[in-house]
C-alpha angles and dihedrals in degrees: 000000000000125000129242128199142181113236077238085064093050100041081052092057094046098057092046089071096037087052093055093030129165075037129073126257121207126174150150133284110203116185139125134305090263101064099267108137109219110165121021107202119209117227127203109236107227098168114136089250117021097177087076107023139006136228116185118231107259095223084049093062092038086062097044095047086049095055090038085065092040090054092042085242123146119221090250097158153022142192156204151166137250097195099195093024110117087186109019120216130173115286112222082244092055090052085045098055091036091132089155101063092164084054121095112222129221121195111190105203102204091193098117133045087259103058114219127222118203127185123207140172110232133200132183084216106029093041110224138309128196110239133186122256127187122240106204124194099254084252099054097067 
């Protein structure tokens, strides 16, 4: 399954961390079964120290899964952000915490002026591998 965006999704990701930076963002990313995103959900970072790690508020992710069934949406992403990362890569803490392994997972490194998104499968067992995503004009979906 590969993942499409809108450049609004996107743009919406991205200020996100720039909002919470030096800490880091992580949220939700609701679509269809084929891949298309349609709602990105924003999540309150309660770790202990979210200027190296993020945990999402539980009752963050209760009420975006909610709205996910409502809208007859799946969890097919998540995301985070590498505030200081000019290319972002999983953390062995992020391939540790990986709960999700059919999610795909988007870190946004914030270390230069263009931000950069990355997407990456992630297992607990198999480690982490970079995939492509596909980034759509708002009107092409």
């Amino acid at each position: 399954m590969k993942i499409n965006l809108t450049k609004n999704h996107v743009n919406e990701i991205i200020a996100h961390a720039r909002e919470v930076s030096p800490h880091e963002c992580c949220g939700l990313i609701g679509g269809a079964e084929d891949g298309t995103a349609q709602t990105v959900y924003r999540a309150r970072n309660i770790a202990a120290d979210p200027a190296v790690t993020y945990e999402a508020a539980p009752e963050d992710l209760f009420l975006a899964q909610r709205a996910m069934r409502e809208r007859g949406e799946q969890l097919i992403a998540i995301y985070h952000s590498h505030p200081r990362a000019t290319d972002p890569q999983p953390s062995q803490t992020d391939v540790r915490l990986a709960y999700y392994p059919s999610a795909v997972y988007f870190i946004v490194g914030l270390g230069r002026e263009e931000p950069c998104v990355r997407a990456f499968r992630i297992s607990e067992h198999e480690g982490w591998e970079s995939i492509e995503y596909r980034v759509t004009d708002d009107l092409d979906q």
